[in-house]
N, C-alpha and C positions, 0 to 999 in steps of 0.2 A: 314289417322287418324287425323293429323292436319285438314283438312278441314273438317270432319265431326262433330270434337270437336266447330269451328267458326260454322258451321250453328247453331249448338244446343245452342253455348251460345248467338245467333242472337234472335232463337227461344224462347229461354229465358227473353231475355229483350224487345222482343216484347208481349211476356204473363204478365209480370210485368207492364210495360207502360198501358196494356188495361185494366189490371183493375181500373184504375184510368185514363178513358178515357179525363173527363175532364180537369181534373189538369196536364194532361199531354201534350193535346193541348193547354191550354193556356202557359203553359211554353213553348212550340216549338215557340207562336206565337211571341217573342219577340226574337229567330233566324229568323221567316221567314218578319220580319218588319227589322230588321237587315240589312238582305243580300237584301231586298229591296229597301232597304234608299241608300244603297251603291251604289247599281245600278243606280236606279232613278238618285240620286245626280250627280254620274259623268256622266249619259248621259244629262243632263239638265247642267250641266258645260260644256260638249265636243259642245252643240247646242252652248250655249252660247261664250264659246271658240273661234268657229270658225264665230260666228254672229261678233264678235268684230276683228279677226282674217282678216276678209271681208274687214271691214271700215278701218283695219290698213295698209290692202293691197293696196285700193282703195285711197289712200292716196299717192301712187306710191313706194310701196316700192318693187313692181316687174319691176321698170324701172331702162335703165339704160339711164344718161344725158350724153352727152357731148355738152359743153357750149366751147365757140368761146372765151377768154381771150387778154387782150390789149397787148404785150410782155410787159417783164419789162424793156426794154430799146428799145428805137427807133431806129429798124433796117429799116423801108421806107425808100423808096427813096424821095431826097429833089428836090425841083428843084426849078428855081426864086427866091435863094439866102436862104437867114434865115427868112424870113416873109411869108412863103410858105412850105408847108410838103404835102404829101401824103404817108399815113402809110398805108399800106398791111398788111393785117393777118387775123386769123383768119379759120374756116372751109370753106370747098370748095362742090363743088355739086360732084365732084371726090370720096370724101370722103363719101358723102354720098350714089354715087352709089357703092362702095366700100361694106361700111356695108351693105349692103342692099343685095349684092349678097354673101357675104361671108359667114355674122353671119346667120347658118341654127338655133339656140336656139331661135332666135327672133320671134315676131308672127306680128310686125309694125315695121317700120321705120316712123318715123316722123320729117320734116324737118320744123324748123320753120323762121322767117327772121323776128328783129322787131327793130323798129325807132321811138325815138322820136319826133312827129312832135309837130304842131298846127293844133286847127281841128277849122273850122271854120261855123259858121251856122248864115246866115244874120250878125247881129249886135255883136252875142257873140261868144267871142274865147274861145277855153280851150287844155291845153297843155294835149298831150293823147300819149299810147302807139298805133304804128301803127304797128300791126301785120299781116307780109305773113303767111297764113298755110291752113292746107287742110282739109277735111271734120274730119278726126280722130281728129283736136286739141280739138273737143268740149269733146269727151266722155274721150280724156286721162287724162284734166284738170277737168272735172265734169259739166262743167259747163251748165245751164237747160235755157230754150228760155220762157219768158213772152208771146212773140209774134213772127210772124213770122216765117223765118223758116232759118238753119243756110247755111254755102256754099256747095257745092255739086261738084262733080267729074267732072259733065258738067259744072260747072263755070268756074273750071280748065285750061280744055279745051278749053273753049273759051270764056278765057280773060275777062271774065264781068265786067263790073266795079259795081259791088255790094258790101256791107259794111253788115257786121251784127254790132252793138254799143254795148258797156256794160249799164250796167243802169244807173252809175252815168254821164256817156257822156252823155245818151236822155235827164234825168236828166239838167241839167248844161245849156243845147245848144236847148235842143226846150220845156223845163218849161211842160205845160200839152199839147201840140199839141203834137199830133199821129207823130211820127217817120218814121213809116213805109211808105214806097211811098216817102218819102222828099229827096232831096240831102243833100251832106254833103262835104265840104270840107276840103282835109287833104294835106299837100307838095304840094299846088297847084294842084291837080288833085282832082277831085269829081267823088263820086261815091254815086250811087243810094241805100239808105235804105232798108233793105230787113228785117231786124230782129231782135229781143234787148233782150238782156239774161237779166237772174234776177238777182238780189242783189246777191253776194260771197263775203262769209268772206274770209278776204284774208289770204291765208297762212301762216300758222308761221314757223319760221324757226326751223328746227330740228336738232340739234348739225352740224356736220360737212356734214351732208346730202341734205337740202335741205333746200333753203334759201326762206324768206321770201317774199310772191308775190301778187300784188292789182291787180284783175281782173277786178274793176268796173270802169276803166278810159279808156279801149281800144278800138280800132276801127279793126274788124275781116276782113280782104280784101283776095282773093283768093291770093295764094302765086304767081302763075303764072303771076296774073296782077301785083303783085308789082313787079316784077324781071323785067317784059317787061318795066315797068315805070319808074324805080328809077336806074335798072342798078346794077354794083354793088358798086357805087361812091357816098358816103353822101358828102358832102361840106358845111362847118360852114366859114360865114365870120363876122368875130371882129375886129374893129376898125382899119379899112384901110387891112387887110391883112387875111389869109385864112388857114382854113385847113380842109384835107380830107382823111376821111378814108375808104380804099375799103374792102370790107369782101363781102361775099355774102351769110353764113348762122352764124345764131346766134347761133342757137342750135338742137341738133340733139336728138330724144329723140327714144330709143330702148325699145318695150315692150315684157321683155321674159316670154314663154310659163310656164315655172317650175321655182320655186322659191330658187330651190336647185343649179340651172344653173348663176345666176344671176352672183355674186363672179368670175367664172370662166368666166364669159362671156366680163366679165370687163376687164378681163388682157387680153383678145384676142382683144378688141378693142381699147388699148391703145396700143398693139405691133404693131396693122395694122397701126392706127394712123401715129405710129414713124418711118413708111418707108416713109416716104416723108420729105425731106429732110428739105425742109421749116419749119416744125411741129418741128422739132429737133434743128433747129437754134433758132426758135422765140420762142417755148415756148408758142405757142399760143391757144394752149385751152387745157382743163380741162374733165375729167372724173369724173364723180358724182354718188357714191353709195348710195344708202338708208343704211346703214350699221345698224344707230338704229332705222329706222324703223325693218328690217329684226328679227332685236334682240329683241325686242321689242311681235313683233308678236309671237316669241318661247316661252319668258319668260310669255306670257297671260296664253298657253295652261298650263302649269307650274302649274303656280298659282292657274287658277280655278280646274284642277286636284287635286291638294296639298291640298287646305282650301274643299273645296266641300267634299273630303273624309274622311278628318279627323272628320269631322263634322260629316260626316253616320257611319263613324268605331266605334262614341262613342255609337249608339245605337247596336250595336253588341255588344259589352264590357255590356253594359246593358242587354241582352239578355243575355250572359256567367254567370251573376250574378242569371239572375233568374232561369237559369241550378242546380247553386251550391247550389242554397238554396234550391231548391225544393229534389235534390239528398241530403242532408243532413238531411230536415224531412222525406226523404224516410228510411235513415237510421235508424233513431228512431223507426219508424213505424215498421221495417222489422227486429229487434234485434232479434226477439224470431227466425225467417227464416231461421236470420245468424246462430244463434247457433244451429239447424238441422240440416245444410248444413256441418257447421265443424265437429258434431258431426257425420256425415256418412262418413266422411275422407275427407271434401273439402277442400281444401289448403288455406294459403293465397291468393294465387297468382289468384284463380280461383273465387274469392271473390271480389278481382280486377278488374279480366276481366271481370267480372257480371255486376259490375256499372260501368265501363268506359265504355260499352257496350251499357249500355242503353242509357250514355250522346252521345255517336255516334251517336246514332240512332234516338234520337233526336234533336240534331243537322245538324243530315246529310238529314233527310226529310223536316227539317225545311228550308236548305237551298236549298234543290233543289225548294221546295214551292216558297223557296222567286226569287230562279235566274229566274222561268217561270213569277211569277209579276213580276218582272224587267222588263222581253222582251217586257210585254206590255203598259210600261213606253210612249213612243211615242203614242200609240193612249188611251191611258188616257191622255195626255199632250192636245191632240186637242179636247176633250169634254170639260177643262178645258177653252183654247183658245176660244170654240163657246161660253162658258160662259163670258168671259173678251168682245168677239166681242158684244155680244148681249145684256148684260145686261150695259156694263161701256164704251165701244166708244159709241155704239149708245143713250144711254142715256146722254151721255155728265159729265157723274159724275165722281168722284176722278181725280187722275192726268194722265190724255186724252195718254200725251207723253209715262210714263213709258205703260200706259195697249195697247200704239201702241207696243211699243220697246218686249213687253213680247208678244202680238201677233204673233209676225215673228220671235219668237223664234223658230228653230226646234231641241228637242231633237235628240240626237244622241248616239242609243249604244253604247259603249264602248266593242268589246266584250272581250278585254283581262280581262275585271271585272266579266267579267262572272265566271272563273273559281277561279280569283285570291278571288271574297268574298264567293263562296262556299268553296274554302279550307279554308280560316280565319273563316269560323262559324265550321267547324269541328274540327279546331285546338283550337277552343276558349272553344265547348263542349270537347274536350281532358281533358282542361289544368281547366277546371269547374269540371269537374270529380272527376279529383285527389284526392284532398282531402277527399271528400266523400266517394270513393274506396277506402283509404288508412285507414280513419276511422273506413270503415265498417269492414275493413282483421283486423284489430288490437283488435277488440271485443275479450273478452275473453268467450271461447265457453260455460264454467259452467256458467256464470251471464249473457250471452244471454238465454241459455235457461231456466233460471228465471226469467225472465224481462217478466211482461204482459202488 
């Protein structure tokens, strides 16, 4: 009984609606633009979201560091009285085969070793960071090659005395002669040019996370040669007397698979850490989290989810309005209707369900309209894209950067907005209704049926 009564009064407000085919699709079209916008908006924020998401990552906030620290008090051993020290500490190669076989979250282990030297080239010095490390340091740090080409597995292996330089080193030490092919001297030992990175900004430091780093002074040496060459004994002499410090890695950097692993991954590498007894006396290195990057990257999706929607929800709110107006002149319209309808025994109540009925029904087509435009959000997005490629990079016109940045934009559905803006256009036609339902039932049935 119930359900024959809902199809008839379905029946009903789909006979009302056609006859006023027009005015009844243009009032849906400001549901099906609605649930559209909302759509669009948050997959075109969920692209953008995770476009910015990328460079926040890419920044290292899926590593985890641990750095090699001085102790804070001189446990080395002394020898040749007080004008003579050798201080121990620091990470060991123990350590880092340690992580390497343990941590299964990890996807690199990256071992780095670096020293301040003097680099020398004919006539001009310049003081540089000398870095051991292995083919991964290039893509964990970002850094891109001008020329040449960076160190390799087989350098590793054998021992090369090869040098990749940063830019401001070629810079500095060979002015405009080509680099590449030249020697280079760094701690007395020379090694053969092979490759020069480009200009990097250097990193800034990010709260307690990651401190601030110049790439453009370094000299890149296979880590293998420098261990076979330097050993693990630096040795400073100042004014008659000496001192040396042995370490044998600087820093140890872990690059984990998932971003959810990170946190947990850390405390498992600081309790492995702290089984070596040494590590526990000296206090000698450090565990380094991205923490706000981590935070950082959650609170983007946030954001662009947050503003992006509120933004589409007010053109639903605007659609709901053109529901209520339109069902209010329908009431005008339809007085003399209502009062036939009462006057054959129709209830309030049935008067009600007439016009909230119909605002469902408009609502509810409008948004299923709008949720299949939404889906095609993504390849409307790349007609737009071949227009930004073709008309505004290749022409060279407006600002080159932002129509690169929106180029490699890729929208991305959202599909939990699938359902969440078609129920908000049904509830927004509910709550547009009302009124005009409540309007209509309240007509008094003798001055409806005298109203022409």
């Amino acid at each position: 009984m119930h359900l024959s009564r809902l199809i008839r009064t379905i029946q009903l407000a789909l006979k009302s609606l056609m006859l006023h085919k027009l005015r009844s699709g243009l009032t849906m079209l400001g549901i099906v633009f609605g649930v559209f916008s909302v759509i669009a908006m948050l997959a075109i924020g969920e692209g953008a979201s995770q476009q910015a998401q990328d460079q926040v990552l890419e920044l290292g906030a899926m590593n985890i560091i641990i750095r090699s620290i001085k102790p804070p008090e001189d446990t080395g051993q002394s020898g040749g009285g007080n004008r003579s020290r050798v201080l121990s500490y620091g990470l060991k190669w123990t350590d880092f085969h340690l992580l390497d076989k343990t941590i299964k979250t990890k996807s690199k282990a990256i071992p780095v070793r670096e020293i301040v030297q003097e680099a020398r080239h004919l006539h001009r010095s310049l003081n540089v960071r000398l870095v051991g490390c292995t083919p991964e340091y290039m893509e964990v740090n970002h850094l891109e090659l001008s020329q040449g080409r960076f160190l390799t597995d087989e350098d590793q292996q054998q021992l090369t005395n090869y040098a990749v330089i940063a830019h401001e080193t070629a810079q500095e030490l060979y002015g405009i002669e080509d680099p590449v092919g030249s020697s280079i001297l760094v701690g007395g030992a020379s090694y053969q040019i092979i490759g020069v990175t480009r200009p990097r900004t250097a990193s800034a430091a990010v709260g307690g996370s990651l401190s601030g780093q110049d790439y453009n002074k370094d000299v890149y040496v296979p880590l293998e040669t420098l261990r076979s060459r330097m050993k693990d004994l630096v040795i400073r002499v100042s004014a008659g007397s000496f001192s040396a410090e042995e370490f044998q890695l600087n820093q140890i950097t872990l690059l984990i698979k998932k971003r959810e692993d990170v946190i947990p991954t850390s405390d498992v590498v600081r309790e492995s850490l702290l089984l070596d007894p040494d590590h526990v006396q000296k206090k000698d290195f450090a565990v380094v989290v991205p923490l706000e990057l981590l935070k950082q990257a959650d609170q983007l999706r946030w954001i662009f989810n947050i503003v992006l929607g509120s933004i589409a929800a007010i053109s639903l709110v605007v659609g709901g309005i053109g529901i209520m107006n339109i069902m209010l002149a329908s009431v005008t319209e339809r007085t003399r209707e209502i009062g036939i309808r009462r006057a054959l025994g129709a209830r309030q109540i049935d008067i009600i369900q007439q016009f909230l009925m119909e605002t469902v029904v408009l609502s509810g087509i409008g948004g299923i309209v709008g949720v299949l435009l939404g889906l095609s959000t993504p390849y409307a997005f790349l007609g737009i894209q071949w227009f930004v490629e073709a008309f505004v990079l290749e022409a060279g016109s407006g600002d080159s950067e932002l129509a690169r940045i929106f180029s490699d934009m890729k929208p991305q559905i959202a599909y939990w907005s699938l359902p969440v803006a078609f129920g908000i256009s049904v509830f927004i036609g509910i709550v547009s209704g009302l009124y005009p339902a409540f309007a209509a039932a309240k007509l008094d049935p003798i001055e409806a049926l005298r109203h022409e």
